[in-house]
Each structure stands twice: as C-alpha cells, then as structure tokens.
C-alpha atoms as an extended CHARMM CRD file, in Angstrom:
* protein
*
       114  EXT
         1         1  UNK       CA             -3.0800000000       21.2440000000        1.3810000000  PROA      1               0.0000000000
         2         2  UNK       CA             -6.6120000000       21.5030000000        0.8790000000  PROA      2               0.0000000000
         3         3  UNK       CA             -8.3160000000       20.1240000000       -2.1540000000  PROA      3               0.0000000000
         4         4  UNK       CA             -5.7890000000       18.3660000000       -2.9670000000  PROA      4               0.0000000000
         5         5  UNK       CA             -5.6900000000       14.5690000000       -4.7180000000  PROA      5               0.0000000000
         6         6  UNK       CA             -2.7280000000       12.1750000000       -4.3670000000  PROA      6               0.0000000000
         7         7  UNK       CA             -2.5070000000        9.0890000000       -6.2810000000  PROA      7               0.0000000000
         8         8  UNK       CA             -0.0130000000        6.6080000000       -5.2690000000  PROA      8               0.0000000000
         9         9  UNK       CA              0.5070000000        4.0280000000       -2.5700000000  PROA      9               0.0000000000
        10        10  UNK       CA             -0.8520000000        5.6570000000        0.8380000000  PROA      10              0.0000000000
        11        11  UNK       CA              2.8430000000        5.1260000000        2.5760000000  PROA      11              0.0000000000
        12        12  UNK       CA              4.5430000000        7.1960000000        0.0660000000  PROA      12              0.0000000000
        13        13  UNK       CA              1.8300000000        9.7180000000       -0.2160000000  PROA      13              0.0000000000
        14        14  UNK       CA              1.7710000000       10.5040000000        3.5160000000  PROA      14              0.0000000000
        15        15  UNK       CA              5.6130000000       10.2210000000        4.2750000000  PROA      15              0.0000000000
        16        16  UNK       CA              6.1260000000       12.9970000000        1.3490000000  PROA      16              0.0000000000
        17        17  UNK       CA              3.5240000000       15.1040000000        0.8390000000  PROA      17              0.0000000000
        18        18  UNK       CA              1.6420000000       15.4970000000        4.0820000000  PROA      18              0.0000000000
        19        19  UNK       CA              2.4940000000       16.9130000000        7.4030000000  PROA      19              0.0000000000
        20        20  UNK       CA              2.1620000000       14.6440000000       10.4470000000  PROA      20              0.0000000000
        21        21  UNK       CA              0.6430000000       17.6090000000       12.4160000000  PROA      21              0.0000000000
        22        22  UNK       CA             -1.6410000000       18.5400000000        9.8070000000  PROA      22              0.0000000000
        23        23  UNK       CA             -3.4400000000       14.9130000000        9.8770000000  PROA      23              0.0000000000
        24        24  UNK       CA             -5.9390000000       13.7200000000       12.8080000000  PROA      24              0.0000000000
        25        25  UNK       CA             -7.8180000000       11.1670000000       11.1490000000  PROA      25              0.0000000000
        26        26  UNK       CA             -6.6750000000        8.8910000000        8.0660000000  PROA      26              0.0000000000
        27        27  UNK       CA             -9.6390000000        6.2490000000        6.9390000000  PROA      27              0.0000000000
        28        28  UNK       CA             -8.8330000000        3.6120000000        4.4270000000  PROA      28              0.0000000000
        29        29  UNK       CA            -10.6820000000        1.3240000000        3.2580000000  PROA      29              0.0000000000
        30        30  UNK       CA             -9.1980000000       -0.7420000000        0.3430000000  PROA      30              0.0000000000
        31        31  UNK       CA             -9.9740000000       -4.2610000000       -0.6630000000  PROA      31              0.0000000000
        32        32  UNK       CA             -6.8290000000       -5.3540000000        0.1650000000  PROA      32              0.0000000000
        33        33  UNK       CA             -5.9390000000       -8.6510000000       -2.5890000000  PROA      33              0.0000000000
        34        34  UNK       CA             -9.1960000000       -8.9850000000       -3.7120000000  PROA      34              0.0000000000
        35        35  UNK       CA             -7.3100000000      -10.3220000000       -6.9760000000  PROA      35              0.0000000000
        36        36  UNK       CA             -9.2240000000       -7.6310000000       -9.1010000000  PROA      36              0.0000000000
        37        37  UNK       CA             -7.9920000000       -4.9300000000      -11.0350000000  PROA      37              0.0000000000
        38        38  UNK       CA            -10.1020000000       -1.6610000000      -10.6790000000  PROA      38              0.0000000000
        39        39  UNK       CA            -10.6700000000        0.9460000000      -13.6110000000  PROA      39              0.0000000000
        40        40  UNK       CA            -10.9110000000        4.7510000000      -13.6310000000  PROA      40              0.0000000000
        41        41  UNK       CA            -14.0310000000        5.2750000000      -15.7250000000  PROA      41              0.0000000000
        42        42  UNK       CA            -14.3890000000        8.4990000000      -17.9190000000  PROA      42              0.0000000000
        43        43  UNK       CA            -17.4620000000       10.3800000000      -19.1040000000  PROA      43              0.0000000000
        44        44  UNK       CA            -17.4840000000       12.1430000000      -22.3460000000  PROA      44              0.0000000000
        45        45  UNK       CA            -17.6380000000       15.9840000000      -22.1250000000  PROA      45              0.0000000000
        46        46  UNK       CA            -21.3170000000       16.3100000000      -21.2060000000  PROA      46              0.0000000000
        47        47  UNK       CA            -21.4520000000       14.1360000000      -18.7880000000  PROA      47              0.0000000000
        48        48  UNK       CA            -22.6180000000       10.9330000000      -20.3040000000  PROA      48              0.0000000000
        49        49  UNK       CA            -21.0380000000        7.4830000000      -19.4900000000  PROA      49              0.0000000000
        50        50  UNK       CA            -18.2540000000        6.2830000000      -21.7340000000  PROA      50              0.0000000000
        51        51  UNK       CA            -16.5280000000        3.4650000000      -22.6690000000  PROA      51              0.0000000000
        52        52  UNK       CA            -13.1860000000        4.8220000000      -22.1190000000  PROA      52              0.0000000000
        53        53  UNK       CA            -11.5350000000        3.5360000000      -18.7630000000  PROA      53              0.0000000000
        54        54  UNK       CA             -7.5790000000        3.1410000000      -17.8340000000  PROA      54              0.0000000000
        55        55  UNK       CA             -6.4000000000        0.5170000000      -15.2160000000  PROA      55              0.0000000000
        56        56  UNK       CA             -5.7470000000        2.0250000000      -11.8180000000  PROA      56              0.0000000000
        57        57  UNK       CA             -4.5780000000       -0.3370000000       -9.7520000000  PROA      57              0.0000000000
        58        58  UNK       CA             -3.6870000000       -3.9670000000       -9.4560000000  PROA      58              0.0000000000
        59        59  UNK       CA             -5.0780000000       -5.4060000000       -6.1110000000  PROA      59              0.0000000000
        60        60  UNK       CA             -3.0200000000       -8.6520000000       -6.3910000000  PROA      60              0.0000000000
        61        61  UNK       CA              0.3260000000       -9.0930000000       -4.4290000000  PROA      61              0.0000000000
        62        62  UNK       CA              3.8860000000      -10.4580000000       -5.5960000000  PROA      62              0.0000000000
        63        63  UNK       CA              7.0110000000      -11.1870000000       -4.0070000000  PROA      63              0.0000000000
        64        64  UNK       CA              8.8940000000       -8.2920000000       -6.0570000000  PROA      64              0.0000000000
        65        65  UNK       CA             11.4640000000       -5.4440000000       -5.4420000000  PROA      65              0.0000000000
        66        66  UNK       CA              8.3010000000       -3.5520000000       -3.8140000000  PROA      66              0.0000000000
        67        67  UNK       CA              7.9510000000       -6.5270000000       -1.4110000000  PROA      67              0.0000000000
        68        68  UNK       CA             11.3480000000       -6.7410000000       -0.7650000000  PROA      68              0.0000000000
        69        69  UNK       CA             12.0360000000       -3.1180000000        0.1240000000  PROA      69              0.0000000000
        70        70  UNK       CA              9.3220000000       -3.2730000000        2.3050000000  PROA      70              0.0000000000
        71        71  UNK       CA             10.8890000000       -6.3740000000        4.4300000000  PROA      71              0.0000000000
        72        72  UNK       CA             14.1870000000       -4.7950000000        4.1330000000  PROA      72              0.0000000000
        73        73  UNK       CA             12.4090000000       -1.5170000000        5.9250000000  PROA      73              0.0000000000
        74        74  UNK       CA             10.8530000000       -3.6470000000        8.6880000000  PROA      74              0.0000000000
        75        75  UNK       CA             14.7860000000       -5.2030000000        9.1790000000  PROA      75              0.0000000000
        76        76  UNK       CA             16.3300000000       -1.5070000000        9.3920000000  PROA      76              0.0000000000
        77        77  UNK       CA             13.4760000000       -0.1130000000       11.3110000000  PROA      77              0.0000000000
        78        78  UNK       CA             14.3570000000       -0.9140000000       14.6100000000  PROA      78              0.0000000000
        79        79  UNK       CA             11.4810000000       -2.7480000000       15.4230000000  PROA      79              0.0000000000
        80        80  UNK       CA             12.6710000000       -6.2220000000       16.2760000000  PROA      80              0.0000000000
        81        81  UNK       CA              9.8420000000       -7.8320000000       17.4330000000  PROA      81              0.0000000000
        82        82  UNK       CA              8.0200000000       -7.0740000000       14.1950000000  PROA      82              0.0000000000
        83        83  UNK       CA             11.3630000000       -7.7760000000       11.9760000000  PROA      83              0.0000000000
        84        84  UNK       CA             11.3040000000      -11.7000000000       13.5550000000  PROA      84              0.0000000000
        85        85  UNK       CA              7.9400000000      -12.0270000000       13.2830000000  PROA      85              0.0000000000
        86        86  UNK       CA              8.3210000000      -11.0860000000        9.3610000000  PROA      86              0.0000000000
        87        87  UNK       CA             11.4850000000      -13.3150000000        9.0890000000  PROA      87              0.0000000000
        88        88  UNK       CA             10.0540000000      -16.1640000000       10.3540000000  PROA      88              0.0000000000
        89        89  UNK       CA              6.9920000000      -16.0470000000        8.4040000000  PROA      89              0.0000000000
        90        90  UNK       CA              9.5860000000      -15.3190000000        5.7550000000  PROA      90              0.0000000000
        91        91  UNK       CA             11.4310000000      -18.6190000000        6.6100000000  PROA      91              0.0000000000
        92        92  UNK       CA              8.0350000000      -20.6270000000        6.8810000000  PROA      92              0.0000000000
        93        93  UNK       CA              6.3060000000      -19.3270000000        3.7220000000  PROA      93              0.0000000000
        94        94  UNK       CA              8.9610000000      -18.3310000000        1.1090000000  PROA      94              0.0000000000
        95        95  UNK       CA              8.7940000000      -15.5400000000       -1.2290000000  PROA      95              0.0000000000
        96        96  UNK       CA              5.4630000000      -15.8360000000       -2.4380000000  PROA      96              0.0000000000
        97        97  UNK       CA              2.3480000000      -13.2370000000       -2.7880000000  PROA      97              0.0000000000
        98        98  UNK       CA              1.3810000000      -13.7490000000        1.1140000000  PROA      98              0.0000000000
        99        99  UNK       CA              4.4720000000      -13.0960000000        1.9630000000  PROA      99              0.0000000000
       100       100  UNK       CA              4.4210000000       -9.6550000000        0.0380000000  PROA      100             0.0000000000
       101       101  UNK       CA              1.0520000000       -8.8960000000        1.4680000000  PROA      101             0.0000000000
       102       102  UNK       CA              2.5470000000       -9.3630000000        4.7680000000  PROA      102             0.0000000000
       103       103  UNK       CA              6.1070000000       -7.3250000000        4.3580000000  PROA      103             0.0000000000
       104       104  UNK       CA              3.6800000000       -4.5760000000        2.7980000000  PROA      104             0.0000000000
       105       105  UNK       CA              1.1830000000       -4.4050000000        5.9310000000  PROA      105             0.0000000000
       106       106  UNK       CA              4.0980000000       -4.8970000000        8.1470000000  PROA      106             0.0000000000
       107       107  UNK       CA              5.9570000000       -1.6990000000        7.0480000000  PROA      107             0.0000000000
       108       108  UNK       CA              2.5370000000        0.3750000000        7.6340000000  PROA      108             0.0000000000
       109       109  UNK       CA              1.9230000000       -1.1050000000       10.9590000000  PROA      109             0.0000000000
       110       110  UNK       CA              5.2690000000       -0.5050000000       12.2570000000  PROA      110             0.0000000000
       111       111  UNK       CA              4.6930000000        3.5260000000       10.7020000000  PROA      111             0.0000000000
       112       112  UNK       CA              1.8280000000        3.9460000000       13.5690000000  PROA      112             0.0000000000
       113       113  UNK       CA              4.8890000000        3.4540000000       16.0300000000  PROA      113             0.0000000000
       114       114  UNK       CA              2.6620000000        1.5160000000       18.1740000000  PROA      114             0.0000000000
C-alpha cells in the first residue's frame, strides 16, 4: 500500500484498509475540537493560489449516531473497566458534545488493547 491516501476517520481507515503487520508507527496529530472547520484549498492549473476551497472536516463534536456507536462499541468490547468509566461519565454529563468527544477517544484507546 504504498503511496497511497485515505480520507476518512483514522479508526475506519486502519481497521479496513491497512494491515496490522504492515504498520510500526502511526503519528497523529489533529486538533482535536478546536471548534474550527478546516478547508482543502485548490490551485488553478499552473500552480497559482485560488479561491476555490471545499470543507474537509468539522472539528466540533456532537452527541449523534457517530457518538453513540462509538459508546455502544466500548459496551460490546469487552473492556469493562473502560465501558464504566464511559457510563458513568455518561450518567454524570449527559449526551452532550464532551460526552461524544469522550465515547470517540474511548473507542480508539481501547483499539491499542492496552
């Protein structure tokens, strides 16, 4: 899979289209709810800046199906300790866009298998 670029959400990305044995080092470095949305910027054919862009992705949170999939994978995973830590943050903060943030850093944590 050399020169090769993925864009999606990292989980997804790795679980489907890359080998576990084919990775030794994965560096991210995202702003993680910086409550911006970045741009892809173009250039016209010859190179010159342009003023054509497209949104790329929304770095702001929300309770959603996305967030709730996520919690529902940290239940069924297994990993109890993490799945009552989650619950009771759950329980303490409600359904909010924390509580997303933290059911959609939870599911990556518990993917290290720590």
């Amino acid at each position: 899979m050399t020169n090769t670029l993925h864009y999606g959400d990292n989980l997804h990305v790795l679980r489907e289209h890359v080998k576990d044995e084919s990775v030794d080092l994965i560096y991210l470095d995202p702003p993680f709810n910086s409550n911006a949305n970045y741009n892809i910027l173009f250039k016209s054919p010859d190179g010159h800046d342009s003023d054509a862009q497209i949104e790329a992705f929304e770095d702001t949170w929300h309770w959603n199906a996305s967030a709730e999939a996520a919690f529902d994978e940290v239940m069924r995973s297994g990993n109890t300790a993490a799945f009552e830590l989650l619950r009771s943050m759950r329980a303490f903060l409600g359904d909010n866009d924390m509580m997303a943030y933290l059911a959609m850093m939870a599911v990556r944590l518990i993917e290290l298998d720590l």
